[in-house]
C-alpha positions in Angstrom: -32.8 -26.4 -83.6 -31.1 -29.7 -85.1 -32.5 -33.3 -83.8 -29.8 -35.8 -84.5 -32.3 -37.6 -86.7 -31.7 -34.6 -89.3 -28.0 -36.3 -89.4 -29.8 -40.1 -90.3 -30.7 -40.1 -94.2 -33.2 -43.0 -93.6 -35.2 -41.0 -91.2 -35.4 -37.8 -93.6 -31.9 -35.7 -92.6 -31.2 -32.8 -94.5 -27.2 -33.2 -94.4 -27.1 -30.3 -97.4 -28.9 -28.2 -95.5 -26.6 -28.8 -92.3 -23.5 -28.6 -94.3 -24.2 -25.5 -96.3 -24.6 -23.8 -93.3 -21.4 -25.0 -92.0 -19.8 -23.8 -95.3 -21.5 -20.2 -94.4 -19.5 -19.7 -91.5 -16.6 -21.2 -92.9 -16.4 -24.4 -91.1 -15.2 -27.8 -92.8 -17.9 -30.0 -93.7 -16.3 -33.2 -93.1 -17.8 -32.5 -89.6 -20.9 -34.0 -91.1 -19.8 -37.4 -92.1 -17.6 -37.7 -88.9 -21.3 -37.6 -87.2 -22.8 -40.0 -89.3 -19.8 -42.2 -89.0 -20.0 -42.0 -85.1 -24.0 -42.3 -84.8 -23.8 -45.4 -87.0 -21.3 -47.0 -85.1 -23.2 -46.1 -81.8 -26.4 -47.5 -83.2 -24.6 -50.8 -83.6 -23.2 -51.2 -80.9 -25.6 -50.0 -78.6 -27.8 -52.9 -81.0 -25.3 -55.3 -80.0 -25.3 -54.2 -76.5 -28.7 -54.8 -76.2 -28.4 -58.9 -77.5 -25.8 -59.6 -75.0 -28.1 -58.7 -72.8 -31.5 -60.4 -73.9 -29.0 -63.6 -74.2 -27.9 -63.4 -70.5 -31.5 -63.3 -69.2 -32.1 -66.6 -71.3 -29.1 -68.0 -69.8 -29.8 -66.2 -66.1 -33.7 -67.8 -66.6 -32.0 -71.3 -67.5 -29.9 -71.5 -64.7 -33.5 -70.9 -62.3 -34.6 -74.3 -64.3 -31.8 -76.1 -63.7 -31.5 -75.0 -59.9 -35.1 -75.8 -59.3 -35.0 -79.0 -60.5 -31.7 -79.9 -58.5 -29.4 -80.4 -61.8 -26.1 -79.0 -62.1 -25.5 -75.5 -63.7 -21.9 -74.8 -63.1 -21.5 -74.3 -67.0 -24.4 -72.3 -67.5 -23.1 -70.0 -64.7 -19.6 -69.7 -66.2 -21.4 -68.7 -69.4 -23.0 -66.0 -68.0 -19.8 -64.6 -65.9 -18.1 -64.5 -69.6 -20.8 -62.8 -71.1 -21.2 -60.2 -68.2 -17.4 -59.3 -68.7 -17.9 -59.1 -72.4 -21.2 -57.2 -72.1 -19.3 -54.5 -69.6 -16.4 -54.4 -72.3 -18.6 -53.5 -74.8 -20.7 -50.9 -72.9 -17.1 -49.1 -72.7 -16.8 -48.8 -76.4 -20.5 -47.8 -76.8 -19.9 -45.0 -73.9 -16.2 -44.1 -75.9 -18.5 -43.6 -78.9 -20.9 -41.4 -77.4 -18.5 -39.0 -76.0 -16.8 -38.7 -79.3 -20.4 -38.1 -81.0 -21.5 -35.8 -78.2 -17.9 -33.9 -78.5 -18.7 -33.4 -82.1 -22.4 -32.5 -81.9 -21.3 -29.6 -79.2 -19.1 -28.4 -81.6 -21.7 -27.8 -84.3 -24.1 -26.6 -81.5 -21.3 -24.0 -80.8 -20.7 -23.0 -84.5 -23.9 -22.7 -85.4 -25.1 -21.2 -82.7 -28.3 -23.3 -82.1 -28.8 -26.2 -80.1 -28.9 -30.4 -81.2 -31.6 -32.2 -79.7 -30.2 -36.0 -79.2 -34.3 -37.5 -79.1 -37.3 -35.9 -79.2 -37.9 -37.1 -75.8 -34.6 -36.4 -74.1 -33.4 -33.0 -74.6 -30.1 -31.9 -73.6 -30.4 -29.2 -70.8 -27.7 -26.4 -71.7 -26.4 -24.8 -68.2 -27.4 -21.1 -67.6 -25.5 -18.6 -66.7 -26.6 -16.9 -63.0 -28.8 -14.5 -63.8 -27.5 -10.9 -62.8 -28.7 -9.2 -59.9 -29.4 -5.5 -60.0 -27.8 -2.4 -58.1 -30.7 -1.8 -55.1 -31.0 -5.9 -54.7 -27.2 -6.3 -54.8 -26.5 -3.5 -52.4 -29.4 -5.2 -49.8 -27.7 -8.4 -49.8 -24.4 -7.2 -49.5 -24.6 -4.4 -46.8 -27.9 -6.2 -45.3 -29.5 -3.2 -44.9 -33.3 -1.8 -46.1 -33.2 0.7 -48.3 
């Protein structure tokens, strides 16, 4: 089992280990530092993401003041319109990041045959395939008889 933090060299990743055994099954390695890449950028922007959005409750808890004491926050307002639009344009690139991580991840889940936990809190569920049914239940259910 891989936890993306094995792919983060500050939090003890073995990206040796992960690409020798890329190299074992005759895989490019470059996969590796495409995942890197990708989680980096998602960390910053997800970081950046997140200070939009600490800033527009300061401006959102600003405008209360101003309301409550009658003055006028028409600017304050405006200000927090623009940063909404800006916040939901970058949410987009942080969401067109995670795909592209995700896309890659799936593809080393698939090679290597084992799966990537994202966190150790949220684990990605895999979908199961229906379990098979055997001969005396399958003949019940499709005759509707009692055997």
């Amino acid at each position: 089992m891989l936890y993306l933090n094995m792919f983060r060299e500050n939090k003890g990743g073995d990206l040796k280990g992960i690409r020798e055994r890329l190299r074992r099954r005759f895989v490019d390695d470059s996969l590796v530092d495409e995942i890197v890449k990708l989680d980096k950028a998602w960390r910053s922007k997800l970081s950046a993401v997140g200070n939009i959005r600490r800033e527009l409750e300061k401006i959102t808890e600003q405008v209360v003041l101003l309301n409550n004491t009658g003055e006028d926050a028409s600017e304050l307002i405006r200000k927090a319109d623009e940063n909404k639009k800006f916040s939901s344009e970058r949410r987009m690139e942080l969401n067109e990041v995670w795909v592209a991580l995700t896309s890659k991840l799936e593809l080393i889940e698939t090679t290597l045959k084992i799966r990537v936990i994202m966190d150790k809190n949220l684990v990605r569920k895999r979908r199961m395939e229906p379990k098979l049914k055997d001969h005396m239940k399958t003949l019940k259910s499709f005759f509707q008889i009692n055997l």
